[in-house]
C-alpha positions as CSV (number, residue, x, y, z in Angstrom):
1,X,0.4,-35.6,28.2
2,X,0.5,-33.0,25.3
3,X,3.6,-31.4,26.9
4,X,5.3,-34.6,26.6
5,X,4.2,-35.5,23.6
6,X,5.6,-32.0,22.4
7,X,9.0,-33.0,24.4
8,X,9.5,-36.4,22.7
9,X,8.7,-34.6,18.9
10,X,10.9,-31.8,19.5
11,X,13.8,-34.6,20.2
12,X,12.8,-36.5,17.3
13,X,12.3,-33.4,14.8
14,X,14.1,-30.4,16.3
15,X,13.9,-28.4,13.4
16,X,10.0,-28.4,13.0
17,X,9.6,-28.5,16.1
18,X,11.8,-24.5,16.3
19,X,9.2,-23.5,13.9
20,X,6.2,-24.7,15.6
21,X,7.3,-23.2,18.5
22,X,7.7,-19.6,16.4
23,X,4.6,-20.2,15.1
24,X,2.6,-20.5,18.7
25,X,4.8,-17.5,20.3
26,X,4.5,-15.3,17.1
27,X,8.1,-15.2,16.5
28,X,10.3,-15.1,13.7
29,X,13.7,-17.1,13.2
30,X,17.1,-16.0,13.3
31,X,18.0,-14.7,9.4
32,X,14.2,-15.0,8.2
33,X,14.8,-12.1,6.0
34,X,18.3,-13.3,4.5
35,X,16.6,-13.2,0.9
36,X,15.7,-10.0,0.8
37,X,17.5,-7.8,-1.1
38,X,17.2,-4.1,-1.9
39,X,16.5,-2.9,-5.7
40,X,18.9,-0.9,-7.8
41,X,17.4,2.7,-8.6
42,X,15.2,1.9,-11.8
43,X,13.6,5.8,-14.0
44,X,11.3,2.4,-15.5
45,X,11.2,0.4,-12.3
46,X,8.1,-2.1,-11.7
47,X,4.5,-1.4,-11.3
48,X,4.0,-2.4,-7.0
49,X,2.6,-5.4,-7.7
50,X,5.2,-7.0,-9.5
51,X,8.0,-6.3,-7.0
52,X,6.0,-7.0,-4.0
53,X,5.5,-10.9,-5.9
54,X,9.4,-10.7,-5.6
55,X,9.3,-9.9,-2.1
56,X,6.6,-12.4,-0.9
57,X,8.6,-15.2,-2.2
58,X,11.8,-13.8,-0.7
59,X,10.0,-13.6,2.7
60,X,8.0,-17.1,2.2
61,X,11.9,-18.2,1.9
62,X,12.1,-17.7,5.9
63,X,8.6,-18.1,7.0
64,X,7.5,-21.7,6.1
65,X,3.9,-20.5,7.6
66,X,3.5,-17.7,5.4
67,X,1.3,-18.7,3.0
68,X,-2.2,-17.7,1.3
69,X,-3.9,-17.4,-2.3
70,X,-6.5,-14.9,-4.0
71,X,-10.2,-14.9,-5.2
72,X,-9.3,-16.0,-8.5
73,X,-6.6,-13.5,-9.4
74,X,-3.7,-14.8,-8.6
75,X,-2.2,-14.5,-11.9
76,X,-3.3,-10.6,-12.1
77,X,-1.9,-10.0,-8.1
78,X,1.0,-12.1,-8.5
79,X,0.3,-13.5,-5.2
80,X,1.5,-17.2,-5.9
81,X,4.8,-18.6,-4.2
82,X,7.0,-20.3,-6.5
83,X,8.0,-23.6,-6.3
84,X,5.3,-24.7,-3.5
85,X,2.5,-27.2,-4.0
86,X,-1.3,-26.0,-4.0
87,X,-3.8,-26.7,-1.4
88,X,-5.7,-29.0,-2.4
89,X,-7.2,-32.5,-1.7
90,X,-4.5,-34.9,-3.1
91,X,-7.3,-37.3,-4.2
92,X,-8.1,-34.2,-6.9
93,X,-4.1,-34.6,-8.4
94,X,-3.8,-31.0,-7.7
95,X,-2.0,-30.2,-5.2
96,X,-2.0,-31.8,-1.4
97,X,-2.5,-30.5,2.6
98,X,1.1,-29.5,2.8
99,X,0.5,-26.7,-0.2
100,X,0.9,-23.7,0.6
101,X,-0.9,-21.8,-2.6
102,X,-4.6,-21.1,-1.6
103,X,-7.3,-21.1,-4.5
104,X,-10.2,-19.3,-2.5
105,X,-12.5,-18.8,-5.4
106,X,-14.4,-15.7,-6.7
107,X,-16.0,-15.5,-3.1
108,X,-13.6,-11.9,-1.6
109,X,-15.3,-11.9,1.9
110,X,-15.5,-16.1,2.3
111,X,-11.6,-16.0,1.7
112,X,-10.8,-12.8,4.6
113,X,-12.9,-15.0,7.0
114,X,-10.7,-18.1,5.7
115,X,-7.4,-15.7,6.6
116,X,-9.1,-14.8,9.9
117,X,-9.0,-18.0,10.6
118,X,-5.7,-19.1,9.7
119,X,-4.0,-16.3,11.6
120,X,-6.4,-17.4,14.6
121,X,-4.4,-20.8,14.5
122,X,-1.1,-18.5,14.6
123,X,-0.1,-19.1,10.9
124,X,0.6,-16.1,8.7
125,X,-2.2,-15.6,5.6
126,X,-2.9,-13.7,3.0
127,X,-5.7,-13.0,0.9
128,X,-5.2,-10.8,-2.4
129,X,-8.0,-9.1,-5.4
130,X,-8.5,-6.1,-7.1
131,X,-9.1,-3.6,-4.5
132,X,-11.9,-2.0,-5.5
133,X,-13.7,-5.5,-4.7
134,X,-12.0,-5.0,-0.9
135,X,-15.5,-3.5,-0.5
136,X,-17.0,-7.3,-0.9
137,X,-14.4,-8.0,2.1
138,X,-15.3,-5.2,5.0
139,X,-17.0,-7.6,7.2
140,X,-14.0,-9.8,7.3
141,X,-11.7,-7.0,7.6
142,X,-13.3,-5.3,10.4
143,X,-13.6,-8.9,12.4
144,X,-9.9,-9.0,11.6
145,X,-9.4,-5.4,13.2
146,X,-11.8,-6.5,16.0
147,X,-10.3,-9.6,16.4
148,X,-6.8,-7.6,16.5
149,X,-5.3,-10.9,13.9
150,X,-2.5,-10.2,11.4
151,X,-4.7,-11.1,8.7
152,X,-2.9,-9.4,5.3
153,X,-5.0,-8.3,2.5
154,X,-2.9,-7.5,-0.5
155,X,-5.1,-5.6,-2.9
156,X,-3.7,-4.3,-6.5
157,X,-4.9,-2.4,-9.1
158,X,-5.4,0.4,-6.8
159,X,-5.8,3.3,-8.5
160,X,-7.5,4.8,-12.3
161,X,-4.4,3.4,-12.9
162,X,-6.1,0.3,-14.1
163,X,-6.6,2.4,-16.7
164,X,-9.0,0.6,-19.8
165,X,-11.2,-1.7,-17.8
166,X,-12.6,1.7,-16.6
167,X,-14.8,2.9,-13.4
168,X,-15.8,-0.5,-12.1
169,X,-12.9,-1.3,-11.4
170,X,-11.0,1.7,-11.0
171,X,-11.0,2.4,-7.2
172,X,-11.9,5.8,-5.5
173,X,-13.2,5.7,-2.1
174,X,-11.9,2.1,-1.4
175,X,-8.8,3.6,0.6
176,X,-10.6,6.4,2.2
177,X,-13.0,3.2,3.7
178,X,-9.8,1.0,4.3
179,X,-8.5,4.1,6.1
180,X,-11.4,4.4,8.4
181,X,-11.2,1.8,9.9
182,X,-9.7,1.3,13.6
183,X,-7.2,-1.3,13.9
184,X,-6.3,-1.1,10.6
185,X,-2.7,-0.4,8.8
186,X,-3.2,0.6,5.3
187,X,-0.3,0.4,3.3
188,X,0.8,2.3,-0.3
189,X,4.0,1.9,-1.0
190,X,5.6,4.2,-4.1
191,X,8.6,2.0,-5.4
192,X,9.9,-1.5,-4.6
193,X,11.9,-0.6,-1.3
194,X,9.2,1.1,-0.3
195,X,7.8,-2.5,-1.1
196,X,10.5,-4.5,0.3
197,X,10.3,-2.2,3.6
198,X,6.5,-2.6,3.8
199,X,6.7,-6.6,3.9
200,X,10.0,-7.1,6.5
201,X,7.7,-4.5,8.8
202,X,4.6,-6.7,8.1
203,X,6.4,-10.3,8.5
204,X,7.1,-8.6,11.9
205,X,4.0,-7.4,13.0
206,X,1.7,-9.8,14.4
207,X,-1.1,-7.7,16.2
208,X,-3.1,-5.8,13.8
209,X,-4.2,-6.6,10.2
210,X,-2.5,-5.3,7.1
211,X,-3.7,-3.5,3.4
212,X,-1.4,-3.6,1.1
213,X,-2.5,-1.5,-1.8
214,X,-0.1,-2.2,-5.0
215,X,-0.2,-0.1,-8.9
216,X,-1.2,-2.1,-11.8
217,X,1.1,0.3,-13.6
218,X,5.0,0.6,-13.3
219,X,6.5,3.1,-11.0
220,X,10.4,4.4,-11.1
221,X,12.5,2.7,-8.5
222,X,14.2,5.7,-6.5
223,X,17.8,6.6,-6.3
224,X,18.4,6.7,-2.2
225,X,21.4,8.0,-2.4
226,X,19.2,10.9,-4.1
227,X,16.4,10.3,-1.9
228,X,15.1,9.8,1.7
229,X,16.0,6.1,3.3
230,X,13.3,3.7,2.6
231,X,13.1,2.5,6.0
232,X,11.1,6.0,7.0
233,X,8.4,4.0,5.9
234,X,8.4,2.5,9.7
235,X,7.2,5.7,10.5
236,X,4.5,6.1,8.5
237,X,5.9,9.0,6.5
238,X,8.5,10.9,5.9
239,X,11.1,13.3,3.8
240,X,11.9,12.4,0.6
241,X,13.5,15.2,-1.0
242,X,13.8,19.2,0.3
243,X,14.9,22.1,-2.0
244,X,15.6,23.9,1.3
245,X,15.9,23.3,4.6
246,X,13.3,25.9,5.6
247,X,10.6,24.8,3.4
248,X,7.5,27.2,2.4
249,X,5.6,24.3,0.6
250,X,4.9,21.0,1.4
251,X,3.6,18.1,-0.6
252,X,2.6,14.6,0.5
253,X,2.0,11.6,-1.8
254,X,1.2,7.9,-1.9
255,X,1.7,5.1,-4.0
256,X,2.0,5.6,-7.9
257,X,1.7,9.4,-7.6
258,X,5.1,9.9,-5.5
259,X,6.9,9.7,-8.9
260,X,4.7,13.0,-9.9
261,X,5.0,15.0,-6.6
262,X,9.1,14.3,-7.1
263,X,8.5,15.8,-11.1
264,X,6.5,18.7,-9.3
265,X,9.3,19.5,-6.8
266,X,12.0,19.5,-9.3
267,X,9.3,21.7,-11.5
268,X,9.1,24.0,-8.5
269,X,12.5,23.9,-7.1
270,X,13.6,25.3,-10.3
271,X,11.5,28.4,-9.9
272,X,13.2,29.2,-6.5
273,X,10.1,27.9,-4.3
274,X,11.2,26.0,-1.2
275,X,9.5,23.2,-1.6
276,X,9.6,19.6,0.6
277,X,8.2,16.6,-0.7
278,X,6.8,13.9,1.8
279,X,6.2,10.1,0.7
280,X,2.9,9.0,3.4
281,X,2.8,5.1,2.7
282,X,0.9,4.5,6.0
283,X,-1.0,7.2,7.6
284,X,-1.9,5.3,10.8
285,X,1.7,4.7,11.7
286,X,2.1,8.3,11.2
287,X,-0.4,9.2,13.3
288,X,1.1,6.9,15.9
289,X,4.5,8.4,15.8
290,X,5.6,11.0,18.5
291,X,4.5,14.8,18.2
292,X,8.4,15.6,17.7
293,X,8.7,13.7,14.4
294,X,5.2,14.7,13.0
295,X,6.5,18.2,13.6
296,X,10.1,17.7,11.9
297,X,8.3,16.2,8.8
298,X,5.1,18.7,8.9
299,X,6.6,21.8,10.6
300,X,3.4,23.7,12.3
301,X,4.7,27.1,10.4
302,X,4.4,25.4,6.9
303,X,0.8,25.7,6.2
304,X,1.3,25.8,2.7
305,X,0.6,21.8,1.7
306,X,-0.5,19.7,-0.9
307,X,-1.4,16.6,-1.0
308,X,-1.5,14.3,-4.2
309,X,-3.1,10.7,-4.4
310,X,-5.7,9.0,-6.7
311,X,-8.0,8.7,-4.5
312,X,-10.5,10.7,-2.2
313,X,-9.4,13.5,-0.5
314,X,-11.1,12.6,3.1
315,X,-8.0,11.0,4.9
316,X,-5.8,13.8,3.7
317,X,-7.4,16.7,5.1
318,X,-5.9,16.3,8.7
319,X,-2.1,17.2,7.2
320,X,-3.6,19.4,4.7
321,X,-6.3,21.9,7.0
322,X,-7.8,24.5,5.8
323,X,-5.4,26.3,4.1
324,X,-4.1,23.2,1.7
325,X,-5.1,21.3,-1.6
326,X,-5.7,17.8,-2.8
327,X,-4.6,16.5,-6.0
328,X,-7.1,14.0,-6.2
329,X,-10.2,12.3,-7.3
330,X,-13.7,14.2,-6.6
331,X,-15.6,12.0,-9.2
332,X,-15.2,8.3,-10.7
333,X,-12.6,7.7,-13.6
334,X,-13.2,6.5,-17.5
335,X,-11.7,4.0,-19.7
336,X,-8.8,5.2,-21.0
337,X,-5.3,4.7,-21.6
338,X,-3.3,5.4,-18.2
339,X,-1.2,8.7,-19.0
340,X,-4.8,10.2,-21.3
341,X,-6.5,9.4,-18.0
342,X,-3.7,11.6,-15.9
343,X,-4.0,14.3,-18.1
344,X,-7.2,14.6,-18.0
345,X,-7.7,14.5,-14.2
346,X,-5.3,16.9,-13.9
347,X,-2.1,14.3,-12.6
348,X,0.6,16.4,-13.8
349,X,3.2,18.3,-12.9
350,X,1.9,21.6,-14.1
351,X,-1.6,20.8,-12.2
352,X,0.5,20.3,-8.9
353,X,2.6,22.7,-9.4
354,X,-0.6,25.3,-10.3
355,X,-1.9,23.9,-6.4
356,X,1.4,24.3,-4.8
357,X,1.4,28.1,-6.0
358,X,-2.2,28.6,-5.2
359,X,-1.7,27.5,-1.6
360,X,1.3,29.8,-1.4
361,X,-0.9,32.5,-2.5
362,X,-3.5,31.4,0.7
363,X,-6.0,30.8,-2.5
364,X,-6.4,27.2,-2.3
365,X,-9.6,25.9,-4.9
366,X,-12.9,26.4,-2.8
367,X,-15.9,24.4,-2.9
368,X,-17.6,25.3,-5.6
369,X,-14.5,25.2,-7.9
370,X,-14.7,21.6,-7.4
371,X,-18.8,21.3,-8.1
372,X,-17.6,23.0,-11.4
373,X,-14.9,20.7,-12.3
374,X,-17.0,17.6,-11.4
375,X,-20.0,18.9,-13.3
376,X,-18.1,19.4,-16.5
377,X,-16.4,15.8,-15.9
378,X,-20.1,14.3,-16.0
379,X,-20.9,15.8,-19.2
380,X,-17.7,14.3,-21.0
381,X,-19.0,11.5,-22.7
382,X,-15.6,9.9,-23.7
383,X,-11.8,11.0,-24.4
384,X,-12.6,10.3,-28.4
């Protein structure tokens, strides 16, 4: 009786009946990504955040079931889709059932079960916040994982970044956590088609939840003609840039620090050191890839790496070994202005490049170097 009932509405509505049946076969339709388009190269570009709400509502465009909301930040994540209704009770005069802009509430881990949920039923959600509150989310994400859902978690301010709300909400470990955990794809892209890339592969992926980790702050739009293809963000990682093609130095980066690895390879280049630079905006499609392209981007001779990411070092030390560095954060941030807040956790070119020689010289920074750098951050009691 169902089947027939199906039968007589697909005659009567053909068109939603096309998209119901994408919707229970986890397909997509012909030209679904026909709005995309790619960004010009931009030294001022947009902070992730902003250009991934540009690409949302360009993909919403060709998936009607895409839809989803935040805890109450919605304005701050830039998660709303333009020109569509809200979900809401039409007896409140806000919004109706057809809406597809979810208001979840300040309630992080009640809105990923309210994703897990929706994705159950084969439609495509998203939940968004700051990221350092993803921790208020991890049972929900690891059901998701479990579950194997496309849930997608869209998580900004990602970084010290954030800059003057200060350590609360300045994340550290949150990646190193999001990256731990099986089933996951964590995603951080470093410019908008790195962006734009991320969400076509997304809108296609329908067996694992998503993280997509997005700056507060703006980040330059690269020149592709200059630099690697965006795309090689399919793989997980890949070349961005090499001074030679026998490289004696590499260094990986993520997200908002990208910009500064590319200012520490030109830094570099110019003092004759063969240097490749390697953008990593998802480490478990990396890991996934075969041994042949891990090799061409992390050549087993090159033991000379560095890796650079505002965050916690633990996710990084399988590409960087024994021999390499981080870049990275050992203790929590401060409230500061963004570029004070670089400087003075060592986010510079000059810091990188002092890593990228110190590796070279097989001295990377030991242990106790780093006990003495985070014991003289704790007795800072301010940038004034």
């Amino acid at each position: 009786a169902w089947l027939e009932m199906l039968e007589r509405y697909g005659k009567e509505y053909p068109k939603e009946a096309g998209q119901l049946q994408h919707i229970m076969k986890g397909t997509l339709p012909d030209g679904w990504d026909a709005a995309c388009k790619e960004f010009p190269a931009d030294p001022k570009g947009l902070a992730t955040r902003q250009s991934s709400e540009k690409v949302l509502n360009m993909v919403a465009k060709g998936i009607p079931w895409l839809l989803g909301g935040s805890a109450d930040c919605a304005p701050s994540c830039l998660t709303l889709l333009a020109g569509e209704d809200d979900f809401m009770a039409p007896s409140t005069g806000w919004g109706n059932y057809g809406g597809r802009n979810l208001h979840f509430g300040i309630r992080e881990n009640a809105m990923g079960s309210i994703c897990n949920g929706l994705a159950l039923s084969k439609l495509r959600p998203y939940g968004s916040t700051f990221m350092v509150f993803s921790d208020y989310m991890k049972p929900a994400i690891r059901m998701a994982a479990i579950m194997e859902v496309p849930s997608i978690w869209i998580y900004t301010h990602d970084s010290i970044g954030v800059g003057e709300d200060g350590p609360t909400h300045q994340p550290i470990e949150q990646l190193t956590s999001l990256r731990s955990t099986p089933g996951l794809l964590t995603f951080r892209p470093c410019d908008a088609n790195e962006v734009l890339e991320m969400w076509r592969f997304v809108a296609e992926h329908n067996h694992l939840p998503c993280a997509l980790c997005l700056s507060r702050q703006g980040v330059p739009t690269l020149d592709r003609s200059k630099f690697g293809a965006a795309s090689g963000l399919r793989r997980g990682a890949y070349v961005l840039a090499d001074s030679h093609p026998e490289p004696e130095v590499i260094l990986m980066a993520t997200g908002s620090e990208v910009s500064l690895m590319l200012e520490a390879h030109e830094h570099l280049a110019k003092e004759g050191v063969k240097v490749r630079s390697v953008s990593m905006p998802c480490m478990e499609l990396f890991t996934s890839q075969p041994v042949e392209y891990v090799r061409s981007v992390l050549p087993d001779a090159v033991r000379a790496r560095v890796s650079i990411e505002a965050a916690t070092k633990e996710p990084w030390m399988q590409w960087i070994g024994l021999d390499g560095e981080h870049v990275g954060m050992i203790t929590y941030g401060a409230s500061a202005p963004v570029k004070r807040l670089h400087q003075e956790l060592g986010f510079t070119k000059e810091e990188v490049s002092a890593a990228a020689r110190r590796v070279l010289s097989r001295e990377p920074r030991a242990v106790d170097s780093y006990a003495d750098v985070e014991r003289q951050w704790k007795k800072r009691k301010s940038f004034t």
